[in-house]
C-alpha positions as CSV (number, residue, x, y, z in Angstrom):
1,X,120.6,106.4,109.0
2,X,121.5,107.5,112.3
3,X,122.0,111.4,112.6
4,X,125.6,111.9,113.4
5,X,126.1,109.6,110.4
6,X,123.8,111.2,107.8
7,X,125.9,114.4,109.2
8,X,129.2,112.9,108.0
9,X,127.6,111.5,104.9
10,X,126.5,115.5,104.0
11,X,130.2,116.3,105.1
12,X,131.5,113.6,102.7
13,X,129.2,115.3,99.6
14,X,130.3,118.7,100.3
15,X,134.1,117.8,99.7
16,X,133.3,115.7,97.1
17,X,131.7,119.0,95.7
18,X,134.7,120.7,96.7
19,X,137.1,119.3,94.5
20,X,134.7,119.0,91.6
21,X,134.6,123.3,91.5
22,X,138.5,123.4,92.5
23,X,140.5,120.1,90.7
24,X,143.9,120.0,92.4
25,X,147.1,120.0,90.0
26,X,148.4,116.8,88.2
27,X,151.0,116.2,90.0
28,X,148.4,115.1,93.0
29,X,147.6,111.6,92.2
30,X,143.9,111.8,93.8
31,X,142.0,109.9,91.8
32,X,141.9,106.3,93.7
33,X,141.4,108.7,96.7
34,X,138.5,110.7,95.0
35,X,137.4,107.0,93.4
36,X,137.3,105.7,96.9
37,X,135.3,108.4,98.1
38,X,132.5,108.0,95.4
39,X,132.4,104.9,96.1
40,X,131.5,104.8,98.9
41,X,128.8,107.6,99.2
42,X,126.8,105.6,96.5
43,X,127.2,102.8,98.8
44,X,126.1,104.2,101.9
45,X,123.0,105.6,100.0
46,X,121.8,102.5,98.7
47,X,122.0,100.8,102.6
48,X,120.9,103.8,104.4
49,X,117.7,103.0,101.8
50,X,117.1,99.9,102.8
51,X,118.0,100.6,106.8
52,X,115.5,103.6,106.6
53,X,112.9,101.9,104.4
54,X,112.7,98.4,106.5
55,X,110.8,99.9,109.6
56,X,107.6,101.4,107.1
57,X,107.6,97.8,105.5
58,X,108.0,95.9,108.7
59,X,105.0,97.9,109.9
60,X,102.8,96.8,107.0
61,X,104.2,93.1,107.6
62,X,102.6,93.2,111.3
63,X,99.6,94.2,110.0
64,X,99.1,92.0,107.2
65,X,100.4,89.7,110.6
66,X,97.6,90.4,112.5
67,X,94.9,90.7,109.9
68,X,95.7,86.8,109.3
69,X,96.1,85.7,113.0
70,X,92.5,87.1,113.1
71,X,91.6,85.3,109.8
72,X,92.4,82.3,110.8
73,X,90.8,82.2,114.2
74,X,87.4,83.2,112.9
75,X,87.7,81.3,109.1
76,X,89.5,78.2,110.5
77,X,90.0,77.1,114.0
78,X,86.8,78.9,115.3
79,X,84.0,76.5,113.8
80,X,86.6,73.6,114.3
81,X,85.9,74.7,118.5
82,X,82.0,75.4,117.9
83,X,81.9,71.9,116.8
84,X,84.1,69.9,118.7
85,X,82.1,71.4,121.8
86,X,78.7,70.4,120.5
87,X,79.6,66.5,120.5
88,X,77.2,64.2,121.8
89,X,79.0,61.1,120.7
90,X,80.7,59.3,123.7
91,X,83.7,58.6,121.1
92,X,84.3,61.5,120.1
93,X,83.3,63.9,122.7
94,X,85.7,63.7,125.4
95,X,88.5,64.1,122.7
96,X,87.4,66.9,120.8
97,X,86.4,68.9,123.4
98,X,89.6,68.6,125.3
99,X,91.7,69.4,121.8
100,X,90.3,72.2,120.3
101,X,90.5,75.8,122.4
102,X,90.7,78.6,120.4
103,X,94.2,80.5,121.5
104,X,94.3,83.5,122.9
105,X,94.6,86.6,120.5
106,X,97.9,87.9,123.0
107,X,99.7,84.9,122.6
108,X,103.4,84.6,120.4
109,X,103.1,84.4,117.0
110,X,105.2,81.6,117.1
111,X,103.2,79.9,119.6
112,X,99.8,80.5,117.9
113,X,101.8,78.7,114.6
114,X,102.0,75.8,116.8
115,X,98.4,76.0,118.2
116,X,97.7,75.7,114.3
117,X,99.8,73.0,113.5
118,X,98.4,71.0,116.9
119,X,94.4,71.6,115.9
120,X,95.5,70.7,112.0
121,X,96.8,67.5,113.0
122,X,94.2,66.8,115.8
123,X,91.1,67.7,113.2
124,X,93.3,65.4,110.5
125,X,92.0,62.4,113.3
126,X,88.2,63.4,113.1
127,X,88.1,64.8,109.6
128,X,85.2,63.1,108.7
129,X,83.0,64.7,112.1
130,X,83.8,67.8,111.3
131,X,83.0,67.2,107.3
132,X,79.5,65.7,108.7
133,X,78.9,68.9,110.9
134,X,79.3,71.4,108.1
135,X,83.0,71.6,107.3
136,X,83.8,72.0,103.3
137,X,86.0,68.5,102.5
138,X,88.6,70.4,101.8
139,X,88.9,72.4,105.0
140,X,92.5,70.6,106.3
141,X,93.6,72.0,102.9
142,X,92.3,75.6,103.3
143,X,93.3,75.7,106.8
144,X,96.9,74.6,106.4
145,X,97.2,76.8,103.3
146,X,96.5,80.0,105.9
147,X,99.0,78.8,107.9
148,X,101.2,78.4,105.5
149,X,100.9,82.4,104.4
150,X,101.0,83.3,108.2
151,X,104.4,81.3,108.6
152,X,105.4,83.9,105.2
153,X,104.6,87.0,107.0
154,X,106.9,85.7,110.4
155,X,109.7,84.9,107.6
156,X,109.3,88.1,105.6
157,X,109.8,90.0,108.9
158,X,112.7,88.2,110.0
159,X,114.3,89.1,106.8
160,X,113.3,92.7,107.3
161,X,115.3,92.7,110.6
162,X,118.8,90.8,109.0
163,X,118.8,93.4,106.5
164,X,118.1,96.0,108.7
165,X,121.2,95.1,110.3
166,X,123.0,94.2,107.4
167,X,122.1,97.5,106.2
168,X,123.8,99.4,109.4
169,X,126.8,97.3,109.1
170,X,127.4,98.8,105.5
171,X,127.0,102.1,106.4
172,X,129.1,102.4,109.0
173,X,131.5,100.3,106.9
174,X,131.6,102.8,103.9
175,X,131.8,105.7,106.1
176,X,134.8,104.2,107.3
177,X,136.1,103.7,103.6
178,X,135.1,107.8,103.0
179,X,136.7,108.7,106.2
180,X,139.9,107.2,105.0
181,X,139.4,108.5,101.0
182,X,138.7,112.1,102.9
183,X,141.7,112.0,105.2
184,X,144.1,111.1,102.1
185,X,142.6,114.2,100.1
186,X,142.8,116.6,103.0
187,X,146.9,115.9,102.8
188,X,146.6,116.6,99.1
189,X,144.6,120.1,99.0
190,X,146.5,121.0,102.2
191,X,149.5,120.6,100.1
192,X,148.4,122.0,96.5
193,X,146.6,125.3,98.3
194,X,149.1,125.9,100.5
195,X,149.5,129.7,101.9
196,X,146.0,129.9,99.9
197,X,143.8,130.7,103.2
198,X,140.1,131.4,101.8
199,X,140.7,128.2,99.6
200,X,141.8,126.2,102.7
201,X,139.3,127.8,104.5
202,X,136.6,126.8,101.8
203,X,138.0,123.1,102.1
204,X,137.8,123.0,106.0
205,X,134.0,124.0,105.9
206,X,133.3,121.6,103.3
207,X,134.7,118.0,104.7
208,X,133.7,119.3,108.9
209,X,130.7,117.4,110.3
210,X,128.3,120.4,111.4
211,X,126.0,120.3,114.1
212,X,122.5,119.5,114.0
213,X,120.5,122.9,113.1
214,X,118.3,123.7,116.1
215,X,120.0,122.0,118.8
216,X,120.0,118.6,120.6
217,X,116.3,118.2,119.7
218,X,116.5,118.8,116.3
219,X,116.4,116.1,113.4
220,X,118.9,115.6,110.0
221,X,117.2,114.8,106.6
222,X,120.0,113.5,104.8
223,X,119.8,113.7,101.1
224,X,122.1,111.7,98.7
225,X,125.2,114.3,97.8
């Protein structure tokens, strides 16, 4: 949660707190308004969760990323290259050699999943040279099974990233909803503590958005009101 919005979030808590130590009359219907205004702050806690938490896990997503990528080079598509460059056989040779180049390690991640899915499908042609030169029979299988659980790392992360959006879109959303819930109780404890200053007073501290203690530089911590 962005600071300015984790600002208005604390302001949101603080009235809520407000009317909880000083319930207005009766005859002030409130209680969509203060309903509303719940409502929403449980909302907003719940996607400022998972907009805060989806960097940390997007982080250990790259990582378990790379440690694949690199997995797979050595494991897989490196002794598939050590091989196909040690052909002698006139039929084979030419072909092999000009196929299999291990990728660089900068390249995409989308283009390295397509420099597996080319030497899979090239090795699936000479399957039984490289089984001859050392390769397990089932190395096709292994190799397209790491793929595979690369490919679920790239998906995982893009999933990370439309919730992390999501996410933002529901906060500001249900800020909007409090805003509104806030704006109808203001009328109503404007009206029921009326000529009541230090009450009013109280009220106007509790629903303004303060500044950020320390300055420009300095950073808000929300915690859920």
């Amino acid at each position: 949660m962005k600071d300015r919005q984790a600002r208005t979030w604390e302001s949101f808590g603080r009235a809520q707190a407000f009317l909880e130590k000083h319930p207005l009359p009766a005859t002030f219907d409130v209680g969509p308004a203060r309903a509303t205004l719940r409502d929403a702050i449980k909302r907003a806690a719940a996607y400022a969760a998972t907009q805060d938490g989806a960097p940390a896990m997007n982080r250990g997503e790259r990582s378990r990323q790379q440690q694949q990528v690199t997995r797979i080079r050595d494991r897989h598509m490196r002794p598939l290259v050590v091989i196909a460059r040690g052909q002698e056989d006139p039929e084979t040779a030419v072909a092999t050699r000009a196929a299999f180049r291990l990728p660089k390690v900068s390249i995409s991640i989308i283009a390295f999943l397509t420099a597996c899915d080319g030497m899979i499908e090239t090795a699936r042609n000479y399957r039984e040279v490289f089984v001859a030169e050392g390769r397990p029979p089932d190395f096709l299988k292994r190799f397209e099974a790491a793929r595979d659980e690369l490919q679920e790392t790239v998906d995982r992360r893009g999933k990370l990233r439309a919730d992390r959006v999501g996410a933002g879109a529901g906060v500001r959303m249900q800020l909007r909803r409090a805003r509104l819930a806030v704006a109808v109780l203001d009328a109503a404890v404007r009206s029921a503590f009326e000529g009541e200053e230090a009450m009013l007073a109280e009220w106007r501290s509790a629903k303004r958005v303060r500044q950020r203690p320390g300055g420009p530089g300095a950073r808000s911590h929300p915690s859920t009101p």
